[in-house]
PyMOL Python script that loads the backbone (N, CA, C, O; Angstrom):
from pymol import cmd

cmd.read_pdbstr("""\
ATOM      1  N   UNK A   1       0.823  -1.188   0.000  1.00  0.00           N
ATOM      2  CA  UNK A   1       0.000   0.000   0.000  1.00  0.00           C
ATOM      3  C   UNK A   1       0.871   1.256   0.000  1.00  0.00           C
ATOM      4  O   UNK A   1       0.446   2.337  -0.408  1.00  0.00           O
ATOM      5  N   UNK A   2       2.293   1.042   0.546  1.00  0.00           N
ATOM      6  CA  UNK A   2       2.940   2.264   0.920  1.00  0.00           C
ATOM      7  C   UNK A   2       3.447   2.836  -0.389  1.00  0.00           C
ATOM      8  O   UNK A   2       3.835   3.995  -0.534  1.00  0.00           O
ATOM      9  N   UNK A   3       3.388   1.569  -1.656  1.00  0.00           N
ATOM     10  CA  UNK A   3       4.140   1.688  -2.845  1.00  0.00           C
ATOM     11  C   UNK A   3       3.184   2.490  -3.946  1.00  0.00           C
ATOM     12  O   UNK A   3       3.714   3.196  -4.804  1.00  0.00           O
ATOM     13  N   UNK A   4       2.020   2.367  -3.882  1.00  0.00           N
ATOM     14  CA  UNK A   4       0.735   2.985  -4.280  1.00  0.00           C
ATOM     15  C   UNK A   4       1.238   4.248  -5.020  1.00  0.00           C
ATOM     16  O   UNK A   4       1.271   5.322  -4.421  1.00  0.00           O
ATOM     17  N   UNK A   5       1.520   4.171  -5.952  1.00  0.00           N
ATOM     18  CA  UNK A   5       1.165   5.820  -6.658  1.00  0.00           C
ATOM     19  C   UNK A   5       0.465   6.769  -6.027  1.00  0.00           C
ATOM     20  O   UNK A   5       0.784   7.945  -5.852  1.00  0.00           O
ATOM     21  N   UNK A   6      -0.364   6.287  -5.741  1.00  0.00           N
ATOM     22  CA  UNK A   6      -1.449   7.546  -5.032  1.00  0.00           C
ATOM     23  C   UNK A   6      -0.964   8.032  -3.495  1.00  0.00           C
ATOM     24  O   UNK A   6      -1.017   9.160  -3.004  1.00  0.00           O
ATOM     25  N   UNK A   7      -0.465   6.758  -2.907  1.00  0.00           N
ATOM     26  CA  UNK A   7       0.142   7.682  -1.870  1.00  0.00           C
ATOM     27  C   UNK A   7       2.005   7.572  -1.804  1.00  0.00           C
ATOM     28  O   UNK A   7       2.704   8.344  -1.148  1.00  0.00           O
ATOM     29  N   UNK A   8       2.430   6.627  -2.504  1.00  0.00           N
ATOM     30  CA  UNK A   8       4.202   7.045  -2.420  1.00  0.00           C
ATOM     31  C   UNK A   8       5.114   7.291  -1.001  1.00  0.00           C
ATOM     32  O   UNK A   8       6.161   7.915  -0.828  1.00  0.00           O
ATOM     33  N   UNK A   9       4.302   6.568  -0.118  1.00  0.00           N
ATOM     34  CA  UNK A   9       5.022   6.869   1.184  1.00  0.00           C
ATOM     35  C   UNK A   9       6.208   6.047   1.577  1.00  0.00           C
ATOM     36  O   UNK A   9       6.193   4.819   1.489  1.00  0.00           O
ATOM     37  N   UNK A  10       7.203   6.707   1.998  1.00  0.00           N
ATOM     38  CA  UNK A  10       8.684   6.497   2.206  1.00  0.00           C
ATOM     39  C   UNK A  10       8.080   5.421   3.630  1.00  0.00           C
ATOM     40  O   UNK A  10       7.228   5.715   4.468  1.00  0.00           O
ATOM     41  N   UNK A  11       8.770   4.312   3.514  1.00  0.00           N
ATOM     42  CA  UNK A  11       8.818   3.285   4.789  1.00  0.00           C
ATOM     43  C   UNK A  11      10.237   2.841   4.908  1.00  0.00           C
ATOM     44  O   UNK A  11      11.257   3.058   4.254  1.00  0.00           O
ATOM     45  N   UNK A  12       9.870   1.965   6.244  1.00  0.00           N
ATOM     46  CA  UNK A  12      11.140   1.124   6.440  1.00  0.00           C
ATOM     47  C   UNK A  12      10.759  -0.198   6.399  1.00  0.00           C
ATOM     48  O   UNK A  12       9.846  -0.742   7.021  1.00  0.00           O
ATOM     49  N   UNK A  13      11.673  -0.748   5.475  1.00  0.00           N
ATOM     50  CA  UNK A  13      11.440  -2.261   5.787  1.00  0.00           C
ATOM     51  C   UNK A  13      12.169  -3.263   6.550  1.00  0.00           C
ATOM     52  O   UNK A  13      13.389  -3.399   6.462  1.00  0.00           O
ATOM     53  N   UNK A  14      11.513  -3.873   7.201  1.00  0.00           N
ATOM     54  CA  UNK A  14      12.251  -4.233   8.415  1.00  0.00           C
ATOM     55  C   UNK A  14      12.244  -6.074   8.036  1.00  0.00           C
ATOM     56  O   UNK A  14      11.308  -6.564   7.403  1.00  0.00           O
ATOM     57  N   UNK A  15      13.309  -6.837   8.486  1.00  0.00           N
ATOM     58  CA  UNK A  15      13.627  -8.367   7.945  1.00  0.00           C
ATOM     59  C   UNK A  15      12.705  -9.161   9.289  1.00  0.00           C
ATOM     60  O   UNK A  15      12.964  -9.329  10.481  1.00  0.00           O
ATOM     61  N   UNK A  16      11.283  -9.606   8.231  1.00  0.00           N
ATOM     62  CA  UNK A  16      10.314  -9.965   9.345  1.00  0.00           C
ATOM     63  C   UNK A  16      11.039 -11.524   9.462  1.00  0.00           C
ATOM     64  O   UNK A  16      11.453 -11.826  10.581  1.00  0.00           O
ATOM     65  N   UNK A  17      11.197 -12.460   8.421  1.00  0.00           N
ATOM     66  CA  UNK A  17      11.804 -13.543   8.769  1.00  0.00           C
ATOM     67  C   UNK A  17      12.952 -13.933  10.013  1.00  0.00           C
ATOM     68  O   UNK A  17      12.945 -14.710  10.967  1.00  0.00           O
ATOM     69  N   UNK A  18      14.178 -12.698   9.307  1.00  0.00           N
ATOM     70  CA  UNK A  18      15.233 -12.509  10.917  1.00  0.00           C
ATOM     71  C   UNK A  18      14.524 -12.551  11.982  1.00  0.00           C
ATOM     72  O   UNK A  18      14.698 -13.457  12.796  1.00  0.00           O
ATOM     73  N   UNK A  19      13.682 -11.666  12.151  1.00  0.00           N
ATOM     74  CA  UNK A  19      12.869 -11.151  13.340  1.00  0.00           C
ATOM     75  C   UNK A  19      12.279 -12.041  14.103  1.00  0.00           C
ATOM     76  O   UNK A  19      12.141 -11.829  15.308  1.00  0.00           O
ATOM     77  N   UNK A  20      11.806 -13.265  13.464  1.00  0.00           N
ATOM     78  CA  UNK A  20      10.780 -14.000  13.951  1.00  0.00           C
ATOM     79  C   UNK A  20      11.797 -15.035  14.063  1.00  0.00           C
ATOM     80  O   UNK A  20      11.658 -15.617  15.138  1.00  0.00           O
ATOM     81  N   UNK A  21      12.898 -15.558  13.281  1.00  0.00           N
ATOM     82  CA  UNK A  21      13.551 -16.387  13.697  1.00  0.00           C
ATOM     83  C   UNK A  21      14.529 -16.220  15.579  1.00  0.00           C
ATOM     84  O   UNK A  21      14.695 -16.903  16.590  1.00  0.00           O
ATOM     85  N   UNK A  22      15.003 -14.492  14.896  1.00  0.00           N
ATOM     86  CA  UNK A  22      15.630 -14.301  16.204  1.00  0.00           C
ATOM     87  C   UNK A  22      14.867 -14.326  17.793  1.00  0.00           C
ATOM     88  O   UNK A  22      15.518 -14.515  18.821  1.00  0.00           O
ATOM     89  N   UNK A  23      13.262 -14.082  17.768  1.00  0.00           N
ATOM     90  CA  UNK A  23      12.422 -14.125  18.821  1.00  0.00           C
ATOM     91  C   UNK A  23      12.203 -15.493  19.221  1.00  0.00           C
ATOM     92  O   UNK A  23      11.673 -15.684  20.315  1.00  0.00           O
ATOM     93  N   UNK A  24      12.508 -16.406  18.550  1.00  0.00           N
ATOM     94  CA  UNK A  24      12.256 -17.772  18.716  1.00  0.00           C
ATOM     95  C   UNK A  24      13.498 -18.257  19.374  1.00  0.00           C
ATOM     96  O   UNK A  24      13.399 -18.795  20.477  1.00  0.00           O
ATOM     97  N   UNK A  25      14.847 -18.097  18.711  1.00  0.00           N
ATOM     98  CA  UNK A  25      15.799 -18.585  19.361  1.00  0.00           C
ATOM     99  C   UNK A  25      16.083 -17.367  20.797  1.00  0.00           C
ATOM    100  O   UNK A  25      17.097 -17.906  21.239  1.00  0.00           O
ATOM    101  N   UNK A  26      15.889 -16.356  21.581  1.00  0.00           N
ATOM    102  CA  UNK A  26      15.431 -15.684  22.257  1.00  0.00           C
ATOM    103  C   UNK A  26      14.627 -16.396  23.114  1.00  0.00           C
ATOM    104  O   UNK A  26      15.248 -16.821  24.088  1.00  0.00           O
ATOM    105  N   UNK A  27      13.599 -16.641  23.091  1.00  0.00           N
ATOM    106  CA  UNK A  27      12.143 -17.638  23.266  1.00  0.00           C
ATOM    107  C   UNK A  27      13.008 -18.933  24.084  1.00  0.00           C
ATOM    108  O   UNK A  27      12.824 -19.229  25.265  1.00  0.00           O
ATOM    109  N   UNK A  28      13.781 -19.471  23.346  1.00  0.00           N
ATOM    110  CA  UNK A  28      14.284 -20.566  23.549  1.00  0.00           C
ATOM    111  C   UNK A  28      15.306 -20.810  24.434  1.00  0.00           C
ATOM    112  O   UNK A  28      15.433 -21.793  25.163  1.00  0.00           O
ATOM    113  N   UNK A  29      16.312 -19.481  24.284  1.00  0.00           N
ATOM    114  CA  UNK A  29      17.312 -19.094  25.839  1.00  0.00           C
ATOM    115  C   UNK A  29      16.905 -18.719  27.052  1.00  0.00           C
ATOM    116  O   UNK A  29      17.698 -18.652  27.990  1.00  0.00           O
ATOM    117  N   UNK A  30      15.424 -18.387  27.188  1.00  0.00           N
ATOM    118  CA  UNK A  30      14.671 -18.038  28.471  1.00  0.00           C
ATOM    119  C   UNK A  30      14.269 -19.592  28.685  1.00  0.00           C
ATOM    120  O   UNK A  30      14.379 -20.023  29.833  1.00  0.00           O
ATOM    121  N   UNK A  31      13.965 -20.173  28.011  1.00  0.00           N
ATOM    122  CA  UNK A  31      13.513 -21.395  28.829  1.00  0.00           C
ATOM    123  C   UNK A  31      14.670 -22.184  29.216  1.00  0.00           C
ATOM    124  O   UNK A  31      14.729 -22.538  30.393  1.00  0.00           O
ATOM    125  N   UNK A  32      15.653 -22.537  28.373  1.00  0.00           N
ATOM    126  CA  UNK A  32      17.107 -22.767  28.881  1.00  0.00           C
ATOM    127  C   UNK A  32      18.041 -21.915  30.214  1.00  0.00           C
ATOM    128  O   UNK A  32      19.089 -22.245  30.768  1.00  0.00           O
ATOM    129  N   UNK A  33      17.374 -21.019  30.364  1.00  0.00           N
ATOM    130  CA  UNK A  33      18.154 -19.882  31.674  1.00  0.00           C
ATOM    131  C   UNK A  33      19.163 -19.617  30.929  1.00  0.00           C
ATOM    132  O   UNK A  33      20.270 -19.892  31.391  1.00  0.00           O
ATOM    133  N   UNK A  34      19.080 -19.041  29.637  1.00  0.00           N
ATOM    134  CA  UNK A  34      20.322 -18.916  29.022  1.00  0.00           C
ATOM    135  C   UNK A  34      20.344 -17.119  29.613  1.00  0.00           C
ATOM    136  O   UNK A  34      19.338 -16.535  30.016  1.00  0.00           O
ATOM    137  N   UNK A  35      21.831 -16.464  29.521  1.00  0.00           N
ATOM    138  CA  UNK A  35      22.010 -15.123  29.906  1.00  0.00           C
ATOM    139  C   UNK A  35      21.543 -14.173  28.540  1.00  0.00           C
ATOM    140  O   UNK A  35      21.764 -14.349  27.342  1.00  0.00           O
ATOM    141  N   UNK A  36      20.924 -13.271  29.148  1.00  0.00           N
ATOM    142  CA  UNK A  36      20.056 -12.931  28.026  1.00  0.00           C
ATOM    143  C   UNK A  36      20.704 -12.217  27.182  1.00  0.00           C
ATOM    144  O   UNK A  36      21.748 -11.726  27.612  1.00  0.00           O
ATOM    145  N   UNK A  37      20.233 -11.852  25.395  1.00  0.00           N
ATOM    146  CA  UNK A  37      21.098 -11.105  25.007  1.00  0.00           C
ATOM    147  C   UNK A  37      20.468 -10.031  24.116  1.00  0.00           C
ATOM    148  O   UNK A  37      19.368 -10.271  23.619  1.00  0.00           O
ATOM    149  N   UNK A  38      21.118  -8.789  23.860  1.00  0.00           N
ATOM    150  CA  UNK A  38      20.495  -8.075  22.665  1.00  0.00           C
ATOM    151  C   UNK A  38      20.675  -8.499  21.180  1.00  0.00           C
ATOM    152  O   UNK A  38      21.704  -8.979  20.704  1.00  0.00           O
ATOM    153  N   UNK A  39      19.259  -8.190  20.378  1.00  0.00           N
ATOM    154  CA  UNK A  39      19.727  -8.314  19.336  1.00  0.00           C
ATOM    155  C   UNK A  39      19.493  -7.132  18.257  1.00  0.00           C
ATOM    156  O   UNK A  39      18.400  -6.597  18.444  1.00  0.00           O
ATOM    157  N   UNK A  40      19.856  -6.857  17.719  1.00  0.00           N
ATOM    158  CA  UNK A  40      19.673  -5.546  16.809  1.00  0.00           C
ATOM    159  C   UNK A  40      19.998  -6.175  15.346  1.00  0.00           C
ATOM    160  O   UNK A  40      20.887  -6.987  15.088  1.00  0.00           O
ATOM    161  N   UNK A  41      18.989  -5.558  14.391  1.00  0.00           N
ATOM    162  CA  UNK A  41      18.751  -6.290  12.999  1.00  0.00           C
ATOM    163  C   UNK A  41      18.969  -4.979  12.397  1.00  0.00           C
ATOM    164  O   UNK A  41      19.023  -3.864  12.916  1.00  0.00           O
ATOM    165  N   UNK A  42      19.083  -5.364  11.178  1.00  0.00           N
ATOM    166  CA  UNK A  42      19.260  -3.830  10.396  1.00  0.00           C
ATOM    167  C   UNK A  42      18.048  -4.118   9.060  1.00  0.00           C
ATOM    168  O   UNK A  42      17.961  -4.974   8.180  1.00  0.00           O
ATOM    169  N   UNK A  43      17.096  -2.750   9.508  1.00  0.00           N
ATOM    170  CA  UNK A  43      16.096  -2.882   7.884  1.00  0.00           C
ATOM    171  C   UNK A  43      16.747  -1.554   6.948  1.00  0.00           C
ATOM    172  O   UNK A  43      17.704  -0.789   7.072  1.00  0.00           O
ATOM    173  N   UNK A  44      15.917  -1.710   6.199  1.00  0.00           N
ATOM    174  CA  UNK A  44      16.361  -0.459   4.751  1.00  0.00           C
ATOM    175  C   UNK A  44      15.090   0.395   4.720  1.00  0.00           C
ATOM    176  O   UNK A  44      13.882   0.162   4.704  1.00  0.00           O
ATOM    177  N   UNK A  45      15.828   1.423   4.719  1.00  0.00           N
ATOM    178  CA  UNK A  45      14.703   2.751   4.191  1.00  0.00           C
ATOM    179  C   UNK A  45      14.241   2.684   3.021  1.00  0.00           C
ATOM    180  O   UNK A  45      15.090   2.326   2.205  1.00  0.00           O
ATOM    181  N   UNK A  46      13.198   2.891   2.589  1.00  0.00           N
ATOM    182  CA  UNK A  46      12.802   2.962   1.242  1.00  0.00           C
ATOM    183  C   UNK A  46      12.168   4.629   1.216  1.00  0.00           C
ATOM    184  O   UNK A  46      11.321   5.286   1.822  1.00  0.00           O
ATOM    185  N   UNK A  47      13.079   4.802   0.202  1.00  0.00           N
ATOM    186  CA  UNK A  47      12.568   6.215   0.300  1.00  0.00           C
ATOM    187  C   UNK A  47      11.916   6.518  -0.999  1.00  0.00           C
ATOM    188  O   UNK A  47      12.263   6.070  -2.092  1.00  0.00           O
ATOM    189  N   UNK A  48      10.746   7.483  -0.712  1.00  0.00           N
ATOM    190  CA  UNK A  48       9.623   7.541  -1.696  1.00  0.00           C
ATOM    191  C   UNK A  48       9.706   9.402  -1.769  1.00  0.00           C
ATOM    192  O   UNK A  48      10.669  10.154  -1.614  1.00  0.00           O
ATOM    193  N   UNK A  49       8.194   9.700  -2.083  1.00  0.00           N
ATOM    194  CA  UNK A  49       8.080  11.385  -1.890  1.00  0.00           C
ATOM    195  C   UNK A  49       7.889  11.408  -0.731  1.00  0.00           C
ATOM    196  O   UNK A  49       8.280  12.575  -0.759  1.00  0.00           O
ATOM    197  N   UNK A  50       7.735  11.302  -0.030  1.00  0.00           N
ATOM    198  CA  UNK A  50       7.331  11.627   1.444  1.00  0.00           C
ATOM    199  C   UNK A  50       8.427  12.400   2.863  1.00  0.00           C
ATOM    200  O   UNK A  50       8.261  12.837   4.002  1.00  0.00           O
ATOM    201  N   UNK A  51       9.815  12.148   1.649  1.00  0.00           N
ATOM    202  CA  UNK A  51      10.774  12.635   2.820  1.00  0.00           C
ATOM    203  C   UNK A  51      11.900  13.525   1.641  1.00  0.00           C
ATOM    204  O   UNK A  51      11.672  13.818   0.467  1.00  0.00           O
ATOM    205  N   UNK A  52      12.933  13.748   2.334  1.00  0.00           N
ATOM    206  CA  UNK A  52      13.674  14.791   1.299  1.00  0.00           C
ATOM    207  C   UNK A  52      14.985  14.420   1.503  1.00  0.00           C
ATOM    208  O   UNK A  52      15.889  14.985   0.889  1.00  0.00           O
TER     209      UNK A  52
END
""", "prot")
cmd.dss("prot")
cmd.show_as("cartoon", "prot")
cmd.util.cbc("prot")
cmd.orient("prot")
């Protein structure tokens, strides 16, 4: 919808697969008492008209 001609709005796309894989293995170190950890993913801007 964001790609729409009519509206052209600049998003971010974010890696839902990573995401859901990494919440699972996450998911999976709490039940193990594993020490917890951060994770930080990197998405891409898509830039449209909406920004400059």
């Amino acid at each position: 919808m964001a790609s729409w001609p009519s509206h052209a709005l600049s998003t971010w796309a974010q890696p839902i697969e990573q995401m859901v894989n990494e919440t699972i293995d996450l998911m999976l170190s709490e039940i193990n008492r594993s020490k917890p950890r951060k994770v930080t993913l990197n998405g891409t801007f898509i830039h449209r008209k909406t920004t400059r």
